[in-house]
N, C-alpha and C positions, 0 to 999 in steps of 0.2 A: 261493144268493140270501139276503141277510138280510132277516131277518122285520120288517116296518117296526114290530110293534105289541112285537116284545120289547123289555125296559127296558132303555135303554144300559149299560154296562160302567161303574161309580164311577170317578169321576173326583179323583183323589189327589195334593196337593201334598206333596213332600218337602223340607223346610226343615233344611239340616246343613250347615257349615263343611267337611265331613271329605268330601272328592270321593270317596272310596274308598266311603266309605260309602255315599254319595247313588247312585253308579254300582249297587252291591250289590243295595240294595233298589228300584232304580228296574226292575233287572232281573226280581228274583225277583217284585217285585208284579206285574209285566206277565205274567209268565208264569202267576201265578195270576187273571188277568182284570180287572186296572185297568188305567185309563189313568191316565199318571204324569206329571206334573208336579216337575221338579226346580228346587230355589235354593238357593244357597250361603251366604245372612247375610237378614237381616230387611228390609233395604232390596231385596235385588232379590224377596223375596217380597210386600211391600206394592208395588211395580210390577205385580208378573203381580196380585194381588188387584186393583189397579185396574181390569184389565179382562175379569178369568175371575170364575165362581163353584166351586167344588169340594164335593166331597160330603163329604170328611174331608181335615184339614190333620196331618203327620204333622211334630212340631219338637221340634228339640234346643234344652234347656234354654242352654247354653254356647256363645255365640256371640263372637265379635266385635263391640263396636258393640250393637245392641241386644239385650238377652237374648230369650229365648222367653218367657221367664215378664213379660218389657214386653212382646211383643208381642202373647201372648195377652191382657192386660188391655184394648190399644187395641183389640183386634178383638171384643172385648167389649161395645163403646158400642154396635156395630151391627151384629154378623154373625152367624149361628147356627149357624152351620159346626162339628162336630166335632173336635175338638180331642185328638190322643194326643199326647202330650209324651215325648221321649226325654230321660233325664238320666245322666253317667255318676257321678252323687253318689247314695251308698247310704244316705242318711239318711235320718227318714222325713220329717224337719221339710221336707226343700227336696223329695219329695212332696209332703206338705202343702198347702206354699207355691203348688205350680204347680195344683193342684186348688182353692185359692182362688183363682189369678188369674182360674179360669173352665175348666180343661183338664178332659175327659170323663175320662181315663184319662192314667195314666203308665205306662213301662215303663223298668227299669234297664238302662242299659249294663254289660256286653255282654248281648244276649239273641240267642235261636235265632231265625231268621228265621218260624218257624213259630209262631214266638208271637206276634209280632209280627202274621202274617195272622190269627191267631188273634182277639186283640185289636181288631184293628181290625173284622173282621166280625161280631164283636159290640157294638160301638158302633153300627156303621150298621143295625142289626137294631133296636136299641133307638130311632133315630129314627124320629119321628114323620111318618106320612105323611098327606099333604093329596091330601084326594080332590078328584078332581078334578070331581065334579059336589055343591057345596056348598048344593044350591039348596034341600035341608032343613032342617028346624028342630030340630039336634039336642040333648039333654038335653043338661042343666049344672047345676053347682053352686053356689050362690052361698058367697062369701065375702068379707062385705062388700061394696065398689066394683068386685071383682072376681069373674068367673065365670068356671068352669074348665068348656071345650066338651067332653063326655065322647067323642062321634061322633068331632071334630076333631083329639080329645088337643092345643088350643091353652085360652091363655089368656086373657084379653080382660080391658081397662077401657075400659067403653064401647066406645067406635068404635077402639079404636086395640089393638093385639096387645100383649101384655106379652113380650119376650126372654128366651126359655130356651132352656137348654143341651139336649141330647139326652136327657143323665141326666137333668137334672130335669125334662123333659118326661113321661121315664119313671118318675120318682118320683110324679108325679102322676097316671100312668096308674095305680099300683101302689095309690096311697091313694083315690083316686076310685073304683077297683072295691072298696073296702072302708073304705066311710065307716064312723066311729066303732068301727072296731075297732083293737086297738091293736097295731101291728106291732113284731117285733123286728128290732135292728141285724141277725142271721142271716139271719133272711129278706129285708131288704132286700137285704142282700150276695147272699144268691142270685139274688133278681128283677132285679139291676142286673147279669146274666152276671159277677160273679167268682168265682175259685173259691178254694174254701176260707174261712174266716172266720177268722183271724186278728188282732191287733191293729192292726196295719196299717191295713189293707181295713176293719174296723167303725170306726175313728179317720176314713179316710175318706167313708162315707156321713156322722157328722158334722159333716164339712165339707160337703160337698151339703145337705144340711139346712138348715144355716146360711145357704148361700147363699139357698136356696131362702124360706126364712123373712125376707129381705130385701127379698123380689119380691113377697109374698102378704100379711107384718102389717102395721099401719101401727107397733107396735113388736115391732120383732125378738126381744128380750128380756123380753119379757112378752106370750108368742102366743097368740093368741085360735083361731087356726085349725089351724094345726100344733101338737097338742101332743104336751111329754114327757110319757110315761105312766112313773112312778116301777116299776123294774125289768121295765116290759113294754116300752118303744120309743118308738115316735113314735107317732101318732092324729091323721087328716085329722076335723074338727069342722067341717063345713059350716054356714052360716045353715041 
């Protein structure tokens, strides 16, 4: 009999041109306990997003027709769905690039399929969960016009949520439990599940930053609230 109060099975779109592919990991996810959602190009996944929500979107950079790296930017204006991006480009730049559009994580083609589960269950580990009974009044931060719910790990201007990504929902968890102390790229890389620390990966918390510092200063480039601390990292500066 299933247990009506256990949490359903993540519910997983997979977005790739390459049927082989899609078939491959539509499998092996399933066999490790998703439900899977499969599309072949950008337009039949903005169809199924018209009327599914999903817990993580699993997309290839190299499409036909509209890339991953457009598509995650529209999905961007208004969805907070987690984002792994496959790419079979080894560079770090078009990395980079899909982690600016808004993607939680990338992973190069070709990879083990176990890293893949790997990856992906730590992105959905690192989102943020909404209790379901919010009827307290939990601590926050202010910064500026914005406060950061520490209970809720949400953001808020005023009456309205500000849109974060999973990672930098987590980065905020990360700096909010250690106001005014000054973090380094290392330990971010570690708090944010990746392994190892390499240039890469610390080039990337960079980018999360940056994004992140777009949603919080009112100038990005000269931050009142996120700062660089000169050879120690980043430092959340609350009012």
């Amino acid at each position: 009999m299933t247990d009506p109060f256990s949490q359903p099975d993540p519910h997983l779109l997979i977005v790739d041109d390459d049927e082989r592919i899609r078939s491959l990991l539509a499998r092996y996810l399933r066999n490790n306990g998703f439900l899977v959602t499969t599309a072949g190009d950008a337009a039949h996944a903005r169809r199924i997003l018209a009327g599914l929500d999903f817990d993580l979107l699993v997309l290839d950079v190299m499409m036909p027709g509209e890339s991953g790296i457009e598509l995650t930017r529209a999905l961007r204006t208004g969805r907070n769905m987690p984002i792994l991006m496959l790419t079979a480009r080894g560079e770090s730049g078009d990395r980079i690039e899909g982690l600016e559009a808004g993607a939680d994580d990338y992973l190069a083609k070709p990879f083990e399929p176990k890293e893949l589960l790997l990856r992906i269950n730590a992105i959905l580990r690192r989102v943020p969960d909404v209790p379901a009974d919010a009827s307290g009044i939990p601590g926050a931060l202010r910064l500026g016009a914005l406060r950061w719910e520490v209970e809720r790990g949400e953001l808020w201007h005023g009456d309205e949520a500000v849109h974060l990504t999973g990672t930098e929902a987590q980065l905020m968890r990360v700096f909010a439990g250690r106001p005014g102390r000054p973090l380094a790229r290392s330990e971010l890389t570690e708090e944010l599940g990746r392994s190892g620390g390499d240039a890469i990966q610390e080039r990337a918390v960079d980018v999360q930053i940056t994004r992140l510092r777009r949603k919080i200063e009112a100038d990005p480039k000269q931050p009142r609230y996120l700062q660089t601390v000169r050879g120690a990292g980043y430092m959340l500066v609350p009012d």
